[in-house]
C-alpha positions as CSV (number, residue, x, y, z in Angstrom):
1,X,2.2,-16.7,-2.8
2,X,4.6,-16.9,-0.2
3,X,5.3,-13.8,2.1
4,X,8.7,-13.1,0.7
5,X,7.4,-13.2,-3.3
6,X,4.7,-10.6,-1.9
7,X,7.4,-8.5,-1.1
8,X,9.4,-8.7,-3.6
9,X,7.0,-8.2,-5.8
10,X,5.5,-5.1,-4.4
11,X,8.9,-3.3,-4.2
12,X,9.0,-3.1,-7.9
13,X,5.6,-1.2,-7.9
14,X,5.7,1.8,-6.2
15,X,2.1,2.7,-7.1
16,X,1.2,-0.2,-5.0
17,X,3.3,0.8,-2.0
18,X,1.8,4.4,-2.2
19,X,-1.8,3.2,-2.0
20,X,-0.8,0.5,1.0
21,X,0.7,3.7,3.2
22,X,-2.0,5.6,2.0
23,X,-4.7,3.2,3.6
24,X,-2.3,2.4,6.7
25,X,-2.0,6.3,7.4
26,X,-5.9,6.4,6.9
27,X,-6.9,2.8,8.1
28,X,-9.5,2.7,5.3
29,X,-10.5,4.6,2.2
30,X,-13.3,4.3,0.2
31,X,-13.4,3.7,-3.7
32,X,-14.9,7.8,-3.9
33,X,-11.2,9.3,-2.2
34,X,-9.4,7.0,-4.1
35,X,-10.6,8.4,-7.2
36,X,-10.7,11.7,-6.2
37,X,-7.0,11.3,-4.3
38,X,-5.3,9.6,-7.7
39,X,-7.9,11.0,-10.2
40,X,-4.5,13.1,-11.6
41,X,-1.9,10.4,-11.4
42,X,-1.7,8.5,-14.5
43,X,1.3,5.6,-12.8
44,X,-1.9,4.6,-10.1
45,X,-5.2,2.7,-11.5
46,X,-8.0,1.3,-9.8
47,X,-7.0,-2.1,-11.0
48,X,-3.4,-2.0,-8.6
49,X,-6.1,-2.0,-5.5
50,X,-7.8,-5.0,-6.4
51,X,-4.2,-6.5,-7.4
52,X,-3.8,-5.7,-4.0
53,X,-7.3,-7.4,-3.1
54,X,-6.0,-10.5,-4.9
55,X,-2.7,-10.5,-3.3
56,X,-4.4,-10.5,0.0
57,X,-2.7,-6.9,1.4
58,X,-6.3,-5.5,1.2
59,X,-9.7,-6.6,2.5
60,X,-12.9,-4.9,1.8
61,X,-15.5,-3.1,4.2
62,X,-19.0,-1.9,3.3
63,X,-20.3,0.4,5.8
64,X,-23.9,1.9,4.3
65,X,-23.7,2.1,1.0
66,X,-19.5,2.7,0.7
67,X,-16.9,0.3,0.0
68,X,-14.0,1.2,1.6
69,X,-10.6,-1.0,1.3
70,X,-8.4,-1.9,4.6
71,X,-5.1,-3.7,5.0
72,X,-5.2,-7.0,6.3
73,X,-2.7,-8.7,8.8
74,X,0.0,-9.4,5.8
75,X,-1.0,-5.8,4.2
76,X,-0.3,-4.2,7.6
77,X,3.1,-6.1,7.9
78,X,4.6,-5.4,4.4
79,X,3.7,-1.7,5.3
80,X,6.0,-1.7,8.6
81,X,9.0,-3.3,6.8
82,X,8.7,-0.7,4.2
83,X,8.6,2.1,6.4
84,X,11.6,0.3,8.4
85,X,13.7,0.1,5.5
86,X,12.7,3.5,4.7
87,X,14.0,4.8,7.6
88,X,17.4,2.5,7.3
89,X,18.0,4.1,3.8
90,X,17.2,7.7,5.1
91,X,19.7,7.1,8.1
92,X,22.3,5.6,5.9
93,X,22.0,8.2,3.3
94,X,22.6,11.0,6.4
95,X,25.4,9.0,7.5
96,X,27.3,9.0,4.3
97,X,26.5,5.5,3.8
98,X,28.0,3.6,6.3
């Protein structure tokens, strides 16, 4: 998948985006604070992180006896531009739009 069919992809899921700024504001979170983070939200399942896994946005990381997920390079990318446009919509939104 190219870069750009990544993204536009993941901008129609916003469970997917949650749980990408949720590892990039923790750098990595195990499979145990997942579940206990989205155990109440019905929209977020285990099986949009390993979408994410087979999209290449997140890597795996045992450490002992805990699998933890990470972004990789791409992951870490799509996060910036999402917090970039983020902060373009929240300016123009303050600005009256233009």
């Amino acid at each position: 998948m190219l870069p750009i069919e990544i993204f536009l992809t993941m901008t129609k899921s916003q469970s997917k985006i949650s749980i990408l700024k949720r590892i990039y504001t923790h750098h990595l979170l195990s499979v145990k604070d997942f579940q206990a983070l989205y155990s109440n939200n019905m929209t977020v399942d285990m099986k949009d992180v390993w979408e994410l896994y087979n999209e290449n946005l997140v890597t795996t990381l045992t450490k002992s006896t805990t699998l933890y997920f990470k972004l990789t390079n791409l992951g870490n990318e799509l996060v910036l531009i999402l917090k970039d446009l983020d902060s373009w919509i929240e300016q123009n939104q303050e600005s009256g739009g233009g």
